[in-house]
N, C-alpha and C positions, 0 to 999 in steps of 0.2 A: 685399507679403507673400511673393510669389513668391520676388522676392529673398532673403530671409533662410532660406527652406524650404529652397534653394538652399544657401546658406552654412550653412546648419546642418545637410544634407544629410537633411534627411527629409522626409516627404509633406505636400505642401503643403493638401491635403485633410486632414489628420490637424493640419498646425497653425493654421490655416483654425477647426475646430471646438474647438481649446482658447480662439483669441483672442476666438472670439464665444460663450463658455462654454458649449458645449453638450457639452465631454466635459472632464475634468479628469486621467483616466488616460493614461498614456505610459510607457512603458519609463524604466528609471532611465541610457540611454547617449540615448536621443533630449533628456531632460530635458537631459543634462549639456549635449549638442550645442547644444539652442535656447539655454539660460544664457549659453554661451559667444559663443554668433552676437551676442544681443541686448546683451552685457557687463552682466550680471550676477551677481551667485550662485545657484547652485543652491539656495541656502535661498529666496529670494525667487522665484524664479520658481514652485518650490511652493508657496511661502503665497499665489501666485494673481498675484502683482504682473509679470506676465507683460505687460500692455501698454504701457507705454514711453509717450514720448508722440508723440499723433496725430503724421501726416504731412501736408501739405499738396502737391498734384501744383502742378508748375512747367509754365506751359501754351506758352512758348516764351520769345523776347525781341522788346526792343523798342527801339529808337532813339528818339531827343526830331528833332533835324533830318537825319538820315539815315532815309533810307526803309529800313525792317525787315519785310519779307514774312514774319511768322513764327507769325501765331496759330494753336493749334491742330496744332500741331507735331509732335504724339505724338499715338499711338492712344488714346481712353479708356483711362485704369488704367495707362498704360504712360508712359515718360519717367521723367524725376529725381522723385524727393523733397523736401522741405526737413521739416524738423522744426519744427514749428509751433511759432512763438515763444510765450513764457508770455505769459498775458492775451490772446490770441486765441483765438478759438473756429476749430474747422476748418470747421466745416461751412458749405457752401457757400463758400468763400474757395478765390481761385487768386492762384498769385505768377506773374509775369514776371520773366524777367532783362535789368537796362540790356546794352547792347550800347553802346561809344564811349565817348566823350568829351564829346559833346552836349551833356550835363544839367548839365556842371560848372559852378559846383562844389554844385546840388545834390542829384544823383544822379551815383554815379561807373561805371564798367565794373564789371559782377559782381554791384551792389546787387540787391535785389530788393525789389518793391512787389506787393501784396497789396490784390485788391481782392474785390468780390462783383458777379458780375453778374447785375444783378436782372431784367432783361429781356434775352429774346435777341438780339433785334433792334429795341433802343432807347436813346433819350437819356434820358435822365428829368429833370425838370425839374430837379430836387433836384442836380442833378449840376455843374447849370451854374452856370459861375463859379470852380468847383473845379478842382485837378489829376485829371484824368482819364486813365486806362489808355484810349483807343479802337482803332477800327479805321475806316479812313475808306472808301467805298464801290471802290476798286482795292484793299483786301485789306492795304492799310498797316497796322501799328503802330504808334504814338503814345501820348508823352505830352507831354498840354499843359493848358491851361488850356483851357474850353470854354466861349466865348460866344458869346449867340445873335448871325445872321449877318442879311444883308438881307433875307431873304427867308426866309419858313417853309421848315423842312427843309435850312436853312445853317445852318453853324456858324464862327464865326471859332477858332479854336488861336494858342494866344496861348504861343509857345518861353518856357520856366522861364529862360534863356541869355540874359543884356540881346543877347548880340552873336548870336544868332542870327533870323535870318527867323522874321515870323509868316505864318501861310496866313490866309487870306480867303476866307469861305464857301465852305467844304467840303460835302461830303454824309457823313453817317458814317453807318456800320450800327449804331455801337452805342460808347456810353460807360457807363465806371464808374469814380466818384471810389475815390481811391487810399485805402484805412483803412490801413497802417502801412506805412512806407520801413522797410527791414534792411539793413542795412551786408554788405557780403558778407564782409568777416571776422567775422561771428558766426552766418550762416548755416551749418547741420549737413543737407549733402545725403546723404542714404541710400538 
């Protein structure tokens, strides 16, 4: 939101309380301003249709067999956007972006996946089996398949990639199955 007060060059405090409808009054050149930021008409943005749709924060990227150091990459609230695809709810959902060529062919460079992490620092049982977003306990990146390992507190990662290497009991801080892959040509970062 910052950004757009920004680009539409007025107070972000001022459009802060029209988005969470606590004031509806503005100037008729701040209106024109936000219209034009948000690309709408000015008819629309007074009849109230002023919030667009949700955003989703993108929490970094992520390699499949390239180690990707990258979760948590941005300060809370800060980093890209994506524009929350229709039929997903935002709340509580983060995207990653693929980084390589790893995942092909199926995730490419750019894609992005969306998941929900339900626990900070957990597997969940529900998870295993599935394509999962992880981080394994050196601070990696991953997505693989997640099964249980030999040993309580391992996990085997099973590469999406027939030709790439799987790992063998790993320790991870924490997984969460993938809810929707997006192509990165239909991804809207704002």
């Amino acid at each position: 939101m910052r950004k757009l007060a920004e680009k539409a060059e007025v107070s972000y405090e001022q459009l802060k309380k029209i988005n969470q409808g606590k004031t509806q009054s503005t100037n008729a050149e701040d209106a024109l301003r936000i219209a034009a930021a948000i690309g709408i008409p000015l008819e629309s943005f007074m009849a109230g249709e002023f919030e667009g749709r949700p955003t989703i924060a993108i929490a970094g990227k992520v390699g499949a067999g390239a180690q990707v150091p990258v979760f948590d990459a941005y300060e809370k609230g800060d980093g890209p956007q994506i524009e929350c695809p229709p039929g997903l709810s935002s709340h509580g959902i983060v995207a990653v972006e693929i980084e390589g060529d790893s995942m092909e062919p199926i995730y490419s460079a750019g894609d992005l996946l969306f998941y929900t992490r339900n626990g900070h620092d957990a597997v969940l049982t529900d998870d295993i089996g599935y394509r999962c977003v992880c981080e394994d306990a050196d601070g990696m990146g991953w997505v693989k398949q997640i099964k249980p390992g030999d040993e309580p507190g391992l996990f085997h990662l099973i590469s999406l990639n027939p030709g790439a290497n799987n790992m063998w009991n790993i320790r991870l801080k924490w997984a969460a199955r993938v809810r929707l892959h997006w192509p990165a040509e239909l991804a809207k970062k704002t």
